[in-house]
FIZASE-989895 format. One record per residue: residue in one letter; x, y, z of N, C-alpha, C, O in turn. Coordinates in nm, 2 decimals. Example, Ala and Ser with C-alpha at 12.3 -4.5 7.8 and 13.67 -1.06 7.14 Angstrom:
NUDO  rest     n.u     n.v     n.w    ca.u    ca.v    ca.w     c.u     c.v     c.w     o.u     o.v     o.w
NUDO     a    1.32   -0.57    0.78    1.23   -0.45    0.78    1.32   -0.33    0.78    1.42   -0.33    0.85
NUDO     s    1.28   -0.22    0.71    1.37   -0.11    0.71    1.29    0.00    0.79    1.34    0.11    0.80
//
This chain:
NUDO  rest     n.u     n.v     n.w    ca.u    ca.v    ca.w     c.u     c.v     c.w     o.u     o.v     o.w
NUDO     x   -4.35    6.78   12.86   -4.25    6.88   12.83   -4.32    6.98   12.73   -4.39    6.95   12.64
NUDO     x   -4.29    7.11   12.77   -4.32    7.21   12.66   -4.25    7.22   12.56   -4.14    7.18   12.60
NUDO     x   -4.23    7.25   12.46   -4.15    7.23   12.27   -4.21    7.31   12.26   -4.33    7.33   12.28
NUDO     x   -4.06    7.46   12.20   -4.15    7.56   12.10   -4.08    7.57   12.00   -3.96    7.60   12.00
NUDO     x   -4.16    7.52   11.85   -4.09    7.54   11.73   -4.11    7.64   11.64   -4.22    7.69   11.63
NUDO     x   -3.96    7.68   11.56   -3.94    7.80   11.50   -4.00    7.74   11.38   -3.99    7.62   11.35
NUDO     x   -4.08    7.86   11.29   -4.16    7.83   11.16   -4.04    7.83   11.02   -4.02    7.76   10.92
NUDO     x   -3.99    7.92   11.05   -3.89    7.92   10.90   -3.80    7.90   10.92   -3.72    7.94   11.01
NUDO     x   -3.77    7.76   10.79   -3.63    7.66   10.77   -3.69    7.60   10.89   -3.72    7.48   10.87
NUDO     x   -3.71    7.62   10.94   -3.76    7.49   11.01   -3.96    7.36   10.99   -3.99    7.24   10.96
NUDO     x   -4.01    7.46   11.03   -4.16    7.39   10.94   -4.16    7.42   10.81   -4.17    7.33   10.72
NUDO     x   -4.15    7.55   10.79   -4.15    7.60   10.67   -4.05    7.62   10.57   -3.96    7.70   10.61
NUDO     x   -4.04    7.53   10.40   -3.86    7.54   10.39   -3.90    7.75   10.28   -3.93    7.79   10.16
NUDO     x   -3.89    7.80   10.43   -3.84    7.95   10.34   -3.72    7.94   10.31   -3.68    8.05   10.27
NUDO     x   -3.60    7.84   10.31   -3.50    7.87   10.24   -3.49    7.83   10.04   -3.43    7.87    9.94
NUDO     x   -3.59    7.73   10.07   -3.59    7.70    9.91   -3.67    7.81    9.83   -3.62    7.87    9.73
NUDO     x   -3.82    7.84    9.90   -3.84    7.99    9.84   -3.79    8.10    9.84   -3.86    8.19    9.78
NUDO     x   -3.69    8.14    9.89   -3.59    8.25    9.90   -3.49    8.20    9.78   -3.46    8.29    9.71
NUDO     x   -3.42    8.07    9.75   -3.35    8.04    9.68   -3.39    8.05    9.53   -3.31    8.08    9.44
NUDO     x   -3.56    8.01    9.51   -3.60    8.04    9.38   -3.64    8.23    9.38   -3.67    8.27    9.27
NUDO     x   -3.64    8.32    9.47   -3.66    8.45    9.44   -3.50    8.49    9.38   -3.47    8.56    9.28
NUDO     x   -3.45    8.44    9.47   -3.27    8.44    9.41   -3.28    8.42    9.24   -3.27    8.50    9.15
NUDO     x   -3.32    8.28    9.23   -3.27    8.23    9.07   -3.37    8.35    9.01   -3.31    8.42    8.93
NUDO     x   -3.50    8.39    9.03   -3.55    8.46    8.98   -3.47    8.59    8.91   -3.48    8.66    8.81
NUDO     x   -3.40    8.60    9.00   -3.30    8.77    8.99   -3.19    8.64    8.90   -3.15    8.68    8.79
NUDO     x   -3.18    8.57    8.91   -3.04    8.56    8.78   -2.93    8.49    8.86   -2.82    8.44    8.81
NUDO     x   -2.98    8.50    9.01   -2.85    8.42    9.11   -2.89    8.31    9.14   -3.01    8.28    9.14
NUDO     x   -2.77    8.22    9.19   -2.81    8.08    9.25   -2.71    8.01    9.30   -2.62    8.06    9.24
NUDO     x   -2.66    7.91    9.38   -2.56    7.86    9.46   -2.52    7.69    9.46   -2.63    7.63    9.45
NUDO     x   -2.44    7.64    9.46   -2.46    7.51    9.55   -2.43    7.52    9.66   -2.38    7.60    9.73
NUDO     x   -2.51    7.38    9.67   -2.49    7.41    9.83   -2.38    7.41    9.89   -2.39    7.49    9.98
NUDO     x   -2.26    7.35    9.89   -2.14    7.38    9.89   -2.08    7.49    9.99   -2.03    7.48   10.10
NUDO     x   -2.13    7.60    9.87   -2.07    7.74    9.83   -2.20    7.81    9.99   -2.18    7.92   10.04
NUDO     x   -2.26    7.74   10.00   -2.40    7.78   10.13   -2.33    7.72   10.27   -2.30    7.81   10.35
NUDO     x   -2.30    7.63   10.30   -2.26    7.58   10.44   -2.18    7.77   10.54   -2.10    7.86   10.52
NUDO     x   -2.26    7.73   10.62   -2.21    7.82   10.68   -2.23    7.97   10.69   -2.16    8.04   10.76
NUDO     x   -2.35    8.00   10.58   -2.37    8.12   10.50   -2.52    8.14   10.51   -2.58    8.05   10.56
NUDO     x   -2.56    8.21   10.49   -2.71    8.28   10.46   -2.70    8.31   10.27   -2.59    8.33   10.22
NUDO     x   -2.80    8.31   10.20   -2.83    8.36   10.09   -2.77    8.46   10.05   -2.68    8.48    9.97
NUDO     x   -2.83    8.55   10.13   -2.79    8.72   10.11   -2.63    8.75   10.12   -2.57    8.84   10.06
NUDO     x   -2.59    8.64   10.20   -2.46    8.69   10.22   -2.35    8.61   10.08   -2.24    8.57   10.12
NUDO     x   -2.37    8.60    9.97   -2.36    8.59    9.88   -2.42    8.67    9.77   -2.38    8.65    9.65
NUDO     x   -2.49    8.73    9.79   -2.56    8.82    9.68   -2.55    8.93    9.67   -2.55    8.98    9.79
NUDO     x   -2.54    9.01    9.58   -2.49    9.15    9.55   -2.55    9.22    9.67   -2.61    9.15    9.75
NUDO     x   -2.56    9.35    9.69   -2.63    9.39    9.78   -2.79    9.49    9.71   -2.88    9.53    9.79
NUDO     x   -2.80    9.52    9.58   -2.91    9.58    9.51   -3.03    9.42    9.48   -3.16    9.44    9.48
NUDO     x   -2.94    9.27    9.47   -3.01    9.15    9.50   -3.10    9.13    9.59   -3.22    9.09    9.56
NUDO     x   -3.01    9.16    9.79   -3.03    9.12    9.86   -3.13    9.22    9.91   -3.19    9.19   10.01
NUDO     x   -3.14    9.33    9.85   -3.24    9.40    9.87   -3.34    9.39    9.82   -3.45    9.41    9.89
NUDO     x   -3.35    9.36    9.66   -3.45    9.33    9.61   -3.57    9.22    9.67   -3.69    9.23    9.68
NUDO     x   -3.48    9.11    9.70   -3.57    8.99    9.79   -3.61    9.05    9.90   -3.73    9.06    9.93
NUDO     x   -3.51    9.11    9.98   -3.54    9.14   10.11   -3.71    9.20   10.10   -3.80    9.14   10.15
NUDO     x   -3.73    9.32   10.04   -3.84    9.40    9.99   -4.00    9.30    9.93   -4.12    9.32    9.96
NUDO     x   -3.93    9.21    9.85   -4.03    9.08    9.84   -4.09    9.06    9.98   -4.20    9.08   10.02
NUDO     x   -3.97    9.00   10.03   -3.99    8.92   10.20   -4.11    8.99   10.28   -4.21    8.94   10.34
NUDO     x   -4.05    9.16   10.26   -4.14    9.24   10.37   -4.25    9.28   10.32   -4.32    9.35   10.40
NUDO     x   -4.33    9.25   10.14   -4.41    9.28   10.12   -4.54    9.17   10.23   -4.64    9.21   10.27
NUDO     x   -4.47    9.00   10.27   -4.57    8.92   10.34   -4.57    8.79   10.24   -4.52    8.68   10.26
NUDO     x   -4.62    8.84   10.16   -4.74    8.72   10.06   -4.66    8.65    9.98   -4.71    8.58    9.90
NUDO     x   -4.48    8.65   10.01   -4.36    8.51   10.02   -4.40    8.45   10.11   -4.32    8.35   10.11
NUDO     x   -4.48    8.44   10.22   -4.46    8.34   10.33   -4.60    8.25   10.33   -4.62    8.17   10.41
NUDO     x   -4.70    8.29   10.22   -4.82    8.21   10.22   -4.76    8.09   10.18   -4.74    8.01   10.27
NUDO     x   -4.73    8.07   10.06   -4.73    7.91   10.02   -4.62    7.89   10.02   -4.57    7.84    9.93
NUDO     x   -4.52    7.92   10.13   -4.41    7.76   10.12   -4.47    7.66   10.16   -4.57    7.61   10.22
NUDO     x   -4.32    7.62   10.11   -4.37    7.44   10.11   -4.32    7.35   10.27   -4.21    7.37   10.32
NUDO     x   -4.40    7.28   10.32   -4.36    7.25   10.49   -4.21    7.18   10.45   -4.16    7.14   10.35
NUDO     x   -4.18    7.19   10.53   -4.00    7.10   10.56   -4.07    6.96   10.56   -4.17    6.92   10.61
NUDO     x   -3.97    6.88   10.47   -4.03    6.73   10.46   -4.06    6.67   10.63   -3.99    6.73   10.71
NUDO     x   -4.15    6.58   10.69   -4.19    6.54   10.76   -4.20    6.56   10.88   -4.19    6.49   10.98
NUDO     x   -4.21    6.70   10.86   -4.25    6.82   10.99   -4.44    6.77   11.02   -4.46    6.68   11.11
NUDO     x   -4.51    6.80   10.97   -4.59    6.79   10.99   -4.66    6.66   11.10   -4.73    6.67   11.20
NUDO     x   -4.60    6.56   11.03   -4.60    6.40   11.13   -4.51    6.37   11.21   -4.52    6.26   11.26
NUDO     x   -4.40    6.46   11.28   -4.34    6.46   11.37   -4.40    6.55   11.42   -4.41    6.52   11.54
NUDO     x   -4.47    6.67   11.40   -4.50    6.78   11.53   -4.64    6.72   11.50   -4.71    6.82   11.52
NUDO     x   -4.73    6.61   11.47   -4.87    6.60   11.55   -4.80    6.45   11.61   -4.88    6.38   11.68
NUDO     x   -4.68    6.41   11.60   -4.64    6.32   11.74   -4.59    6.37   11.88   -4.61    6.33   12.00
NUDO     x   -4.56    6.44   11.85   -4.51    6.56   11.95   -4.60    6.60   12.00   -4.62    6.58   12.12
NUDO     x   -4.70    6.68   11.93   -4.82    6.72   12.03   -4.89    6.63   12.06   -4.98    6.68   12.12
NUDO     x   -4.90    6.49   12.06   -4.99    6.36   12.15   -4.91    6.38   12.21   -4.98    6.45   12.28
NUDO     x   -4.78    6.37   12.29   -4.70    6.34   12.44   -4.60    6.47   12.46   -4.49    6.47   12.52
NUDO     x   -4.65    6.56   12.42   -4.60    6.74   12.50   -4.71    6.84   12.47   -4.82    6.82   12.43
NUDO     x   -4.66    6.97   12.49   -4.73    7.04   12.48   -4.65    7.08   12.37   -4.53    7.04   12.37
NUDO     x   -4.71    7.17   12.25   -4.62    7.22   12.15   -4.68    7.35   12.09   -4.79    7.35   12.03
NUDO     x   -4.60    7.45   12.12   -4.58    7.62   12.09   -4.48    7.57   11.91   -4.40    7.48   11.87
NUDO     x   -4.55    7.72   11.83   -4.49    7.74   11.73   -4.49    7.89   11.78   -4.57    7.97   11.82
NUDO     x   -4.32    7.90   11.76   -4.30    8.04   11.79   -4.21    8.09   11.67   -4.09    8.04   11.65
NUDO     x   -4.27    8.18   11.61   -4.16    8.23   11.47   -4.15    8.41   11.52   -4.23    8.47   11.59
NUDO     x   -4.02    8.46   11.46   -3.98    8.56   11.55   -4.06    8.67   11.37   -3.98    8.72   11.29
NUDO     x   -4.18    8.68   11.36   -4.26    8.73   11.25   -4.24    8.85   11.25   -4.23    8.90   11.14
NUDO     x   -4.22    8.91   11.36   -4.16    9.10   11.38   -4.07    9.14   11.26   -4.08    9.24   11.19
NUDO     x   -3.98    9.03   11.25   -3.90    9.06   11.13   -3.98    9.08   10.98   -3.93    9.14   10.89
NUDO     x   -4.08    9.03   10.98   -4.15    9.05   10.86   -4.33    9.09   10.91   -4.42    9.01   10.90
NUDO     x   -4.34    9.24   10.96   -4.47    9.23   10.97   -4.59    9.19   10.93   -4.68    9.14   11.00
NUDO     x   -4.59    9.23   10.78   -4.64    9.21   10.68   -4.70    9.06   10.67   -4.80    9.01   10.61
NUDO     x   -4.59    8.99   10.75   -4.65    8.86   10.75   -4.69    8.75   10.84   -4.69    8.63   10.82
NUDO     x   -4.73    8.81   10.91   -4.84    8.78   11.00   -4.96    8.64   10.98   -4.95    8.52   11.01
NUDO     x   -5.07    8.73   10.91   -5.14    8.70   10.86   -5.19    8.55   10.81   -5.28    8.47   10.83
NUDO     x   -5.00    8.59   10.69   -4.98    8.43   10.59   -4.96    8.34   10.67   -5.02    8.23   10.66
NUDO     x   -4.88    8.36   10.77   -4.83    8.26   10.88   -4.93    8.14   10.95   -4.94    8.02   10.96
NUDO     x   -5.01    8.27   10.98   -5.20    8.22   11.09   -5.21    8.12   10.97   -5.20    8.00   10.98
NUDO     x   -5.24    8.16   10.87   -5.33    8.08   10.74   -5.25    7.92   10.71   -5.30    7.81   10.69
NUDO     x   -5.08    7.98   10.71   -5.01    7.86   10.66   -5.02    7.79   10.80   -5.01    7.66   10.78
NUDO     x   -5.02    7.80   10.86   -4.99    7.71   11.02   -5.15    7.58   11.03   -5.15    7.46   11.06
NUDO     x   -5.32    7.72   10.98   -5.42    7.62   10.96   -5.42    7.54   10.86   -5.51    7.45   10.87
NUDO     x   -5.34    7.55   10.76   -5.35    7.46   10.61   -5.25    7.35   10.65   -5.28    7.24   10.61
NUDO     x   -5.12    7.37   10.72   -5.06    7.24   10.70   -5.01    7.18   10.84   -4.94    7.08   10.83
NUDO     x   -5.05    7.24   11.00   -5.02    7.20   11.08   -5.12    7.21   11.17   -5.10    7.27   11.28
NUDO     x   -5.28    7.14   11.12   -5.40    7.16   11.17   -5.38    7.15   11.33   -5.41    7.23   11.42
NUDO     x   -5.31    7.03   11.35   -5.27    6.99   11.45   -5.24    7.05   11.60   -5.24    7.00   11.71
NUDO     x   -5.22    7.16   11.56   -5.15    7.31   11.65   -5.30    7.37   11.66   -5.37    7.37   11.56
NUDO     x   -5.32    7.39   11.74   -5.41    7.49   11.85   -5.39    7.60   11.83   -5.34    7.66   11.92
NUDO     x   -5.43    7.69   11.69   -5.40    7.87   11.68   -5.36    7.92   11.76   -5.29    8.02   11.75
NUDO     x   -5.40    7.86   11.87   -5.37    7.98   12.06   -5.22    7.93   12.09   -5.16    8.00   12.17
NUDO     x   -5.17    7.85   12.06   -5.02    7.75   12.08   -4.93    7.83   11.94   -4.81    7.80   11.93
NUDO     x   -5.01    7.95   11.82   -4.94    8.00   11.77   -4.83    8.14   11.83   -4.89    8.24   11.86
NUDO     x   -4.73    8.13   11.83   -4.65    8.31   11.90   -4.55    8.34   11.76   -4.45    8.31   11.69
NUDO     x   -4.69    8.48   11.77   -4.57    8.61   11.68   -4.51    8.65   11.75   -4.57    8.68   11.86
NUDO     x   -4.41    8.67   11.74   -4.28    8.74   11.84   -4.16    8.78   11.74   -4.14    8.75   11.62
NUDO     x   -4.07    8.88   11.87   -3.95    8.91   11.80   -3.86    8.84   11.82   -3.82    8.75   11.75
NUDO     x   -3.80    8.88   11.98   -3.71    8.83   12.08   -3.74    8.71   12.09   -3.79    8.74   12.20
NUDO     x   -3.75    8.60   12.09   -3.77    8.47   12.15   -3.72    8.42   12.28   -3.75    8.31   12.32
NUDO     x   -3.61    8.56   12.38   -3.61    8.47   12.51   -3.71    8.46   12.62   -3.70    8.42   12.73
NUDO     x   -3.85    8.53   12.54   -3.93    8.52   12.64   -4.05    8.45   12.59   -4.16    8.50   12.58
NUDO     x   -4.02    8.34   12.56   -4.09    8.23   12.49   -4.02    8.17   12.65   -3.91    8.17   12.69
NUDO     x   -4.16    8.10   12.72   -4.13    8.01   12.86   -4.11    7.86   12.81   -4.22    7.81   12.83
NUDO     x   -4.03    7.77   12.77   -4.09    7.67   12.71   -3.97    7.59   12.78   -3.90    7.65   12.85
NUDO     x   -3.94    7.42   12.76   -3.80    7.36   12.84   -3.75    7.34   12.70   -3.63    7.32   12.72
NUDO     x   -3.78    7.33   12.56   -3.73    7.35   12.48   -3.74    7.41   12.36   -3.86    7.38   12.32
NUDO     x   -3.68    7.49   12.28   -3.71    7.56   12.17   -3.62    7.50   12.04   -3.50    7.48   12.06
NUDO     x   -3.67    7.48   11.93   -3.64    7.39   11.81   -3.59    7.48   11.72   -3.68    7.51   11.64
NUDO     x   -3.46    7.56   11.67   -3.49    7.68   11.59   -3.35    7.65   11.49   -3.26    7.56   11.52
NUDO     x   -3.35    7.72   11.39   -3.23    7.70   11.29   -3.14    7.85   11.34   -3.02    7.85   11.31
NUDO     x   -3.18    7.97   11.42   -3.09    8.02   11.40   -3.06    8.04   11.57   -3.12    8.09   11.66
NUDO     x   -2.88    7.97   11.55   -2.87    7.93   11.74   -2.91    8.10   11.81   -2.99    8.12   11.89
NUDO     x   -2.86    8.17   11.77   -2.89    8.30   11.79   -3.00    8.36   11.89   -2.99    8.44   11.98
NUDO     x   -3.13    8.26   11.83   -3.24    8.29   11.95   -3.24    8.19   12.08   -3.33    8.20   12.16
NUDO     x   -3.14    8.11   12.09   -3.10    8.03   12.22   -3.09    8.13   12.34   -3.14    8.12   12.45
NUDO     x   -3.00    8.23   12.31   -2.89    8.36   12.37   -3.04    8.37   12.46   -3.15    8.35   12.40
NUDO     x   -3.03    8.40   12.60   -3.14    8.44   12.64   -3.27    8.31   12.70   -3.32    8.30   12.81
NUDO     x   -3.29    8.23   12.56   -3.39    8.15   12.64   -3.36    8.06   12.77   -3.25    8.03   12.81
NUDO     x   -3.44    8.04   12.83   -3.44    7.99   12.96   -3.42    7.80   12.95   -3.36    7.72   13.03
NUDO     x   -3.48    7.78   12.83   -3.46    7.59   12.84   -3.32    7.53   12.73   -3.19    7.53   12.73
NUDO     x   -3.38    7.49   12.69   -3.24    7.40   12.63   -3.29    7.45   12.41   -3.39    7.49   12.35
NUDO     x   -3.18    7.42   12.39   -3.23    7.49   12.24   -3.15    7.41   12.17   -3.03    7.39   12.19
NUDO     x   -3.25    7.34   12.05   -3.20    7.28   11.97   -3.20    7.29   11.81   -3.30    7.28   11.75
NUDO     x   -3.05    7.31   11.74   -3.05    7.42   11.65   -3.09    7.29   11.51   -3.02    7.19   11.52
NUDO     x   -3.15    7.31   11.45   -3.26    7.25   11.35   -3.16    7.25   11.22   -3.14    7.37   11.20
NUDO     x   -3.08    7.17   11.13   -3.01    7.16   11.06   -3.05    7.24   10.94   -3.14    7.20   10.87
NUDO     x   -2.97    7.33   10.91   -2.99    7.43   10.77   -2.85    7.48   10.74   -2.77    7.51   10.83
NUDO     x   -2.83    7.49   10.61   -2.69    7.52   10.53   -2.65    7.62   10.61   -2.53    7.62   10.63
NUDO     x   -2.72    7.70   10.66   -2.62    7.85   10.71   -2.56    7.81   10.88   -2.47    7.88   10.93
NUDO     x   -2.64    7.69   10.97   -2.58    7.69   11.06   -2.51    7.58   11.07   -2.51    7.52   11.17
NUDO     x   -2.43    7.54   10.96   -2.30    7.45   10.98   -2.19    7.51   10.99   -2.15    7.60   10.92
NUDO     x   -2.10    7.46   11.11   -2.02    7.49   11.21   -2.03    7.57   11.32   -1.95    7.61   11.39
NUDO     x   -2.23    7.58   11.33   -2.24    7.69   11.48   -2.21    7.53   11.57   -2.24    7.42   11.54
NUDO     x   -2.15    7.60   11.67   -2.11    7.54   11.77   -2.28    7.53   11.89   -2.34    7.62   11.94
NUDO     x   -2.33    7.40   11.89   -2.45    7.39   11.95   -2.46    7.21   12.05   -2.43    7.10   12.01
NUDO     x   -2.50    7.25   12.16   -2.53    7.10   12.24   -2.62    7.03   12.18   -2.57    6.92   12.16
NUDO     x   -2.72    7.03   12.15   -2.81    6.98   12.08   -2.84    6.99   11.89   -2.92    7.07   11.85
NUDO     x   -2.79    6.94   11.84   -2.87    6.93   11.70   -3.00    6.84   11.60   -2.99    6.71   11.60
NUDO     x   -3.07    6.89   11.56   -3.17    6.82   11.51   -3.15    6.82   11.36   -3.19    6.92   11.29
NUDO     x   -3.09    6.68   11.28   -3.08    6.70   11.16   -3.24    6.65   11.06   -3.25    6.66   10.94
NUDO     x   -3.32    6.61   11.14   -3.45    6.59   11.04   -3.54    6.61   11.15   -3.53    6.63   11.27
NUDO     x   -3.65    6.59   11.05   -3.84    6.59   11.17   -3.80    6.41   11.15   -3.87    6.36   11.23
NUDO     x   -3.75    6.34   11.10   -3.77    6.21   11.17   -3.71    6.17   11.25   -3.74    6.06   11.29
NUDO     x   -3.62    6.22   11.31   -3.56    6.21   11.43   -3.60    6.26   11.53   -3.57    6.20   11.64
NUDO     x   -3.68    6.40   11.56   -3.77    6.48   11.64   -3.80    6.41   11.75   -3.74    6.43   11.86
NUDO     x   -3.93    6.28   11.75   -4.00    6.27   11.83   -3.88    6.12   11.93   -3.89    6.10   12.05
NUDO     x   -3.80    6.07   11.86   -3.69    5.99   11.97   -3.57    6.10   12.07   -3.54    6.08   12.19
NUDO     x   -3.52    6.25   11.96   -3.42    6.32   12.02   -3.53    6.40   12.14   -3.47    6.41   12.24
NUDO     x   -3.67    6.45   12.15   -3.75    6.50   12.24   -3.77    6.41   12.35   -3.78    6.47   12.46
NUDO     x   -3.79    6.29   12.35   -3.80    6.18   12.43   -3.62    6.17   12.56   -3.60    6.18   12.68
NUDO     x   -3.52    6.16   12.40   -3.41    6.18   12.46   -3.39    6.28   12.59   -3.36    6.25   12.70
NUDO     x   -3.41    6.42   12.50   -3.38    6.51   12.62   -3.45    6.51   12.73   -3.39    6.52   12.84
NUDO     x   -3.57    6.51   12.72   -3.66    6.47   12.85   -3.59    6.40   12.97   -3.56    6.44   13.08
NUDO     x   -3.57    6.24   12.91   -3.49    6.18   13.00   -3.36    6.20   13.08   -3.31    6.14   13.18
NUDO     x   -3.31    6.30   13.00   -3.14    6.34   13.03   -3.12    6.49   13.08   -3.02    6.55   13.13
NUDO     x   -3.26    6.54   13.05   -3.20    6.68   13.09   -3.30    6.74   13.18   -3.28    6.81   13.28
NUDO     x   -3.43    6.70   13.13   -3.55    6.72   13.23   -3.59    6.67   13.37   -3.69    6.70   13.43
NUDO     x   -3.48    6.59   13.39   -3.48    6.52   13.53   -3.45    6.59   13.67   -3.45    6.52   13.77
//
């Protein structure tokens, strides 16, 4: 089976580094007050610009920190599939670069050439794509499974993936049930 997984909030938690650029400005949330929401959409809008501007400078996306036990589920995953990391980076050109570098530092595992900068993601060919915002499903061709993060509680999705330790049984799963 082909698997293509989305890099941020999903491998990468850019939500907690977005959360500390927040406290940095003087804001901050529970999580609570997050279900269902994006950051920004709580933050003034001279805030959400401020970050935003960070974001598009790039060099926020070098050192996040990986999503707990991403790493050991996606080199299980790539022993019995093939596995694409596809992050929609257009949104942040700038960061490019960091991405290539953070993908060789903490998910050696992945084959640089199995790395996709992209925007759109429905033209990512894959039977399944791993992503937090259901949004890039619209369009894809395989089955899409929305990766558990505060802002997509209550999207309405057939598949959810609430950890990387569940990954390599729910990939197995769908194979058997959908790939047939």
């Amino acid at each position: 089976m082909r698997i293509a997984i989305d890099m941020d909030e999903v491998l990468a938690d850019t939500h907690a580094a977005k959360a500390a650029l927040y406290a940095d400005l003087g804001w901050s949330w529970p999580d609570a007050d997050l279900r269902g929401r994006k950051l920004g959409d709580l933050a003034p809008d001279a805030v959400e610009a401020a970050v935003e501007a960070e974001m598009q400078k790039g060099m926020f996306f070098a050192n996040v920190a990986p999503m707990p036990g991403a790493a050991a589920a996606v080199e299980r995953l790539a022993a019995r599939h093939e596995v694409f990391v596809a992050t929609a980076a257009m949104e942040y050109p700038a960061s490019c670069a960091h991405k290539v570098a953070w993908m060789a530092r903490h998910l050696p595992a992945i084959d640089p050439l199995n790395l996709v900068l992209c925007g759109d993601k429905s033209i990512i060919a894959a039977d399944v794509l791993i992503d937090d915002s259901p949004r890039h499903f619209d369009g894809f061709g395989g089955i899409g499974v929305c990766f558990d993060a505060l802002h997509n509680h209550g999207a309405d999705v057939a598949w959810r993936l609430s950890s990387w330790d569940a990954a390599p049984d729910l990939m197995d799963h769908i194979a058997a049930e959908e790939m047939q």
